[in-house]
N, C-alpha and C positions, 0 to 999 in steps of 0.2 A: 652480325648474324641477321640473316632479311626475318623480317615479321611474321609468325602466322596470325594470315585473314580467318576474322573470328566468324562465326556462324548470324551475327548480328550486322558484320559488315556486309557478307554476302547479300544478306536481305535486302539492305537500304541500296545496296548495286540492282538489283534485280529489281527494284521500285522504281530508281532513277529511271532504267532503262526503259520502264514498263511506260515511263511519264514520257519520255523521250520520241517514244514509238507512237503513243497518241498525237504530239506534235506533225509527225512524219506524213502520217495516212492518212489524207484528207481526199474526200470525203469520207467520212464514216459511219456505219451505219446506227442508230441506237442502242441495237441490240449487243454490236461489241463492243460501242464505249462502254456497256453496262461491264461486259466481263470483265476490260481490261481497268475499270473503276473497283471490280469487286479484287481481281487480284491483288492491286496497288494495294487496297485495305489490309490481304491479307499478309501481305510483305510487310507494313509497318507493326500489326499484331505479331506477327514471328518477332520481329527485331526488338519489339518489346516486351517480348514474352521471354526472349534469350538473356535482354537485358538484366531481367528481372531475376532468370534465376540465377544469373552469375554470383558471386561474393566478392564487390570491388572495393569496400570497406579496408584500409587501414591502419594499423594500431602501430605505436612504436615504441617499444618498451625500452626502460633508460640503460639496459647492457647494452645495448646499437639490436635487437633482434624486433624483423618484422614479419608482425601477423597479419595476413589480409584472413577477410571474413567480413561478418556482416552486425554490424553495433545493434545489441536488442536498448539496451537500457542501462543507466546507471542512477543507482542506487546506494544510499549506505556507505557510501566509499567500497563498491564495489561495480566494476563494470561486464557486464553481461554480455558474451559476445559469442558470436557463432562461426565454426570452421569447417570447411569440408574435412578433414583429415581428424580435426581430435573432438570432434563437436561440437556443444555449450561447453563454454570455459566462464571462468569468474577472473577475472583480473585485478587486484588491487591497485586503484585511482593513484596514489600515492606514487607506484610503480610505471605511470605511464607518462611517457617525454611528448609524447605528438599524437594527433590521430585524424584522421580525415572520414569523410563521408558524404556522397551526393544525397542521402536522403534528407527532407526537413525534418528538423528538430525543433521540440521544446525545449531550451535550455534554462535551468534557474540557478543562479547562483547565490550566494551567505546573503548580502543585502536585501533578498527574495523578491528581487527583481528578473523577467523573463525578457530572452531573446527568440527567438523564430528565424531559421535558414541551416542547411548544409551547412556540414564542417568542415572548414577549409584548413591548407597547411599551413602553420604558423611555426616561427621558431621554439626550439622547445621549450615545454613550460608555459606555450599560450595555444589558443585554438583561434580561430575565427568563425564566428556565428552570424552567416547574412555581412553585412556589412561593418561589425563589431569584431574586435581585437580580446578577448577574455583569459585570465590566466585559469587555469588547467586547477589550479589549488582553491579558485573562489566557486569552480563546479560543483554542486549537491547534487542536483539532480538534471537527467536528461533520458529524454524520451519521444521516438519518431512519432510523427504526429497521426501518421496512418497503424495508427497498434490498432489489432482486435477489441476485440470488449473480454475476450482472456487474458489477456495482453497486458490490462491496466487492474487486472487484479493482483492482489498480495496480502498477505495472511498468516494464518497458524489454525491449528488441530492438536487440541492437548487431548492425552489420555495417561487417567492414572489408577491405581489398583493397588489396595493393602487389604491382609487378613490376620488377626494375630490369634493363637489362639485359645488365651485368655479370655475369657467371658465374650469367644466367637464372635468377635468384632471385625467386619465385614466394612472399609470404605473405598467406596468407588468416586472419583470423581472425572469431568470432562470438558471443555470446553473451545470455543472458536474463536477465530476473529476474521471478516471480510473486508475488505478496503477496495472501493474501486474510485480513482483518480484521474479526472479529463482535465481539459484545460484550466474550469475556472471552477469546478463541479469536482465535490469528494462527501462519498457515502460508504456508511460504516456498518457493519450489522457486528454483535459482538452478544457473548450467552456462555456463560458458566453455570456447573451443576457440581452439588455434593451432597452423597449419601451417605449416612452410615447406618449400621443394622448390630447394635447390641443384645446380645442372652438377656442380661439384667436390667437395660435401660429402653426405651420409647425410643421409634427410628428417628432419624433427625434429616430433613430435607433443607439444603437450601440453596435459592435459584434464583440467577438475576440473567436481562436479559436487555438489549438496548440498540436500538438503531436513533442514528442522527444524521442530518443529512445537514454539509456544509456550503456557504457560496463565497468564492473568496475575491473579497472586496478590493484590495489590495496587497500590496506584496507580501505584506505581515498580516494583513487583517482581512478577519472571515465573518459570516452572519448566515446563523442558521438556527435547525429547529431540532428537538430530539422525544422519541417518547422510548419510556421503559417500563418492564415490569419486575416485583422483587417477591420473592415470598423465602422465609426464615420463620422456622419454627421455634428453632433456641430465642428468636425477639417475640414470639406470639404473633407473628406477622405472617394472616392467611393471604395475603398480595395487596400491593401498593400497586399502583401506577402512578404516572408521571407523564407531565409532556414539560418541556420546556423550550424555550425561544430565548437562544444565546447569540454573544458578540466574543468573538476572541483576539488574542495579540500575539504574534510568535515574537517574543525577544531574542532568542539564540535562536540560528538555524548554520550547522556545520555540517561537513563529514563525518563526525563523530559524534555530535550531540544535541538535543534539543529542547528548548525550553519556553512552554507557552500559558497564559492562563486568559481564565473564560469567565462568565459572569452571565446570569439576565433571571427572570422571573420564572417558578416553575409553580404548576398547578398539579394538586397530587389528590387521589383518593384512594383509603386507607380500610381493609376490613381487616379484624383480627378474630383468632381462635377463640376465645372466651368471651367475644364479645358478638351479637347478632348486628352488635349498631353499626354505619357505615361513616365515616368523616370525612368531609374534605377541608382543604387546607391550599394554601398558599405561602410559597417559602423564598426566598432568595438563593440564586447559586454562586458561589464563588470561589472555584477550580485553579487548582496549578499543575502540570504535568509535566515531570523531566522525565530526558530519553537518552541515556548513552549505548554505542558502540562500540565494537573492536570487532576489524574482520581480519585480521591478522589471524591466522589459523595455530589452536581453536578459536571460534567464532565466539564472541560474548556480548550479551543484547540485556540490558537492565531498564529497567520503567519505575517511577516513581508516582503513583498520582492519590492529590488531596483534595475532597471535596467537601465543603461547609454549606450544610441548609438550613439558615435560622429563617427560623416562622413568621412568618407576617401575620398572623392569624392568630395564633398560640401564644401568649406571651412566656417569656422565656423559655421557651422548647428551642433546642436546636440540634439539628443529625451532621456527622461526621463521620465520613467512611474516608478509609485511605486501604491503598494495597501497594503492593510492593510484587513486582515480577523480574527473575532473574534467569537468563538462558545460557547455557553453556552447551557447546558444540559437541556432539558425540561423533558423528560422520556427516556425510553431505546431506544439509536438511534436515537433519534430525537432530535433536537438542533435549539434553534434560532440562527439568524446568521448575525451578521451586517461585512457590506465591506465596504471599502473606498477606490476609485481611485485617482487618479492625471495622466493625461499624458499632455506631453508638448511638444512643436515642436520649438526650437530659431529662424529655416527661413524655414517655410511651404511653399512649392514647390507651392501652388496655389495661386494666389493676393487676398487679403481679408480675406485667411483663418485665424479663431483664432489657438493663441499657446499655448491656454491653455484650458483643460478640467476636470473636476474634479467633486464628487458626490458620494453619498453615498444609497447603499439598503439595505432591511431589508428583510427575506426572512427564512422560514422555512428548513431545511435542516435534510434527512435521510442520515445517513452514514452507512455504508459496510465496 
């Protein structure tokens, strides 16, 4: 069956030609070399403007069926991919035998070491990146190098909402998370809230809120800086701030889980409710955070993270906060979402205040 000439071939015909024809007609005047200079141009803009919107992208799933389309991202042990006919589709990593693509990629794999180049066809079960041979199962992550600055976002939006009507208890709570990830460069903005509003008790607010900004040094290791703010009322705590300048280590990096901890010096100042005085303090940080998956539908996404601040400053004071987030899959994107706090204070800077806090929300979550 003869080939049809695609609208990209046509182009670079009608450029050759154009090039061809300047060769031919000599003498020529300035004025149409200019023209037959500006069409050439715009024959090569066509032919890669056609190129570009094509979808030459293929995927090979392990039943023998091929999807062409065009590779956004993979993620999570999950691969992002776009079709003219069924649209953004998600593909499970696990699920796919081959895949090719002219565009450059990021590629990173478990040892959290990075490749750079087009993904060529390799026997099933490996890919070729640039001049590298990689198997398909040591991929975490991959990512064209020309993404937008929407493109390398990823996140969540919680919202949650109870009433009982017992002593007309009223709690709202909400929260985010922002992640944006370039080559060597990853910054975080992140902010939870909860209210509640009891007939018989004092409202109760409390609010944390934290960006950090990372630079990663090496394939496992990063160095950076973070500042926050906290205010809790159940600890007498009218706002803390924080800045701190951390080093981290990823020990586990898979398709399905992660596990890393952080460490460096944090500077805090401290005002409370029953107290007009202000302190500052200097504390030590030293963080662990595990991260499991499953994208096997439903979706299930758990976090674990523990944080220790003894005082440098304070003798024997020392704060521990830990939380616990668990997501389970309702429909595309959307995920119920149970948290769990704990924070603790050993010697609270104000008289009276409690040293300990702890509670759990429940809360609808869109993730990005």
């Amino acid at each position: 069956m003869p080939r049809q000439t695609t609208p990209a071939v046509w182009a670079v015909f009608l450029c050759a030609s154009s090039q061809l024809d300047v060769r031919r007609c000599e003498p020529r005047s300035g004025k149409r070399a200019l023209v037959r200079l500006i069409a050439a141009g715009l024959c090569v803009l066509l032919a890669t403007g056609t190129a570009h919107a094509q979808k030459t992208d293929s995927v090979w799933i392990r039943n023998g069926d091929r999807i062409t389309g065009e590779v956004k991202s993979l993620s999570r042990a999950l691969l992002k991919y776009s079709t003219d006919d069924l649209g953004t589709i998600y593909i499970e990593w696990d699920n796919v035998a081959r895949i090719s693509s002219r565009q450059t990629f990021q590629v990173q794999v478990t040892s959290g070491h990075k490749f750079y180049g087009s993904l060529g066809q390799a026997p099933n079960g490996r890919v070729i990146v640039g001049l590298d041979t990689l198997r398909l199962a040591d991929v975490v992550v991959m990512a064209p190098i020309r993404q937008t600055f929407v493109a390398r976002l990823d996140g969540y939006l919680d919202l949650g909402f109870s009433f009982q009507k017992a002593n007309r208890t009223l709690q709202l709570t909400s929260g985010f998370k922002v992640v944006y990830r370039s080559t060597r460069v990853e910054s975080a903005l992140e902010a939870s809230t909860f209210r509640e509003d009891r007939e018989d008790a004092a409202e109760t607010v409390r609010l944390t809120s934290d960006f950090a900004q990372r630079f990663l040094v090496s394939d496992r290791g990063s160095l950076g800086f973070g500042v926050g703010y906290e205010r809790n009322e159940e600890l007498d705590l009218a706002g803390r701030y924080s800045f701190v300048a951390f080093g981290a280590w990823t020990f586990t990096r898979s398709q399905h889980d992660n596990f890393w901890m952080t460490g460096g010096p944090v500077i805090t100042r401290e005002e409370y409710f029953s107290s007009d005085t202000t302190s500052y303090g200097i504390e030590a940080l030293v963080g662990a955070m595990y991260r499991a998956f499953r994208y096997d539908r439903p979706k299930l996404d758990a976090a674990i993270t523990s944080q220790l601040y003894p005082s440098l400053t304070i003798p024997g004071r020392v704060r521990w906060q830990n939380d616990i987030r668990v997501s389970y899959e309702l429909v595309a994107d959307f995920m119920v979402t149970v948290t769990l706090f704990d924070s603790f204070d050993s010697k609270p800077q104000a008289a009276g205040a409690s040293r300990n806090d702890f509670g759990t929300t429940l809360a609808i979550s869109w993730t990005f």
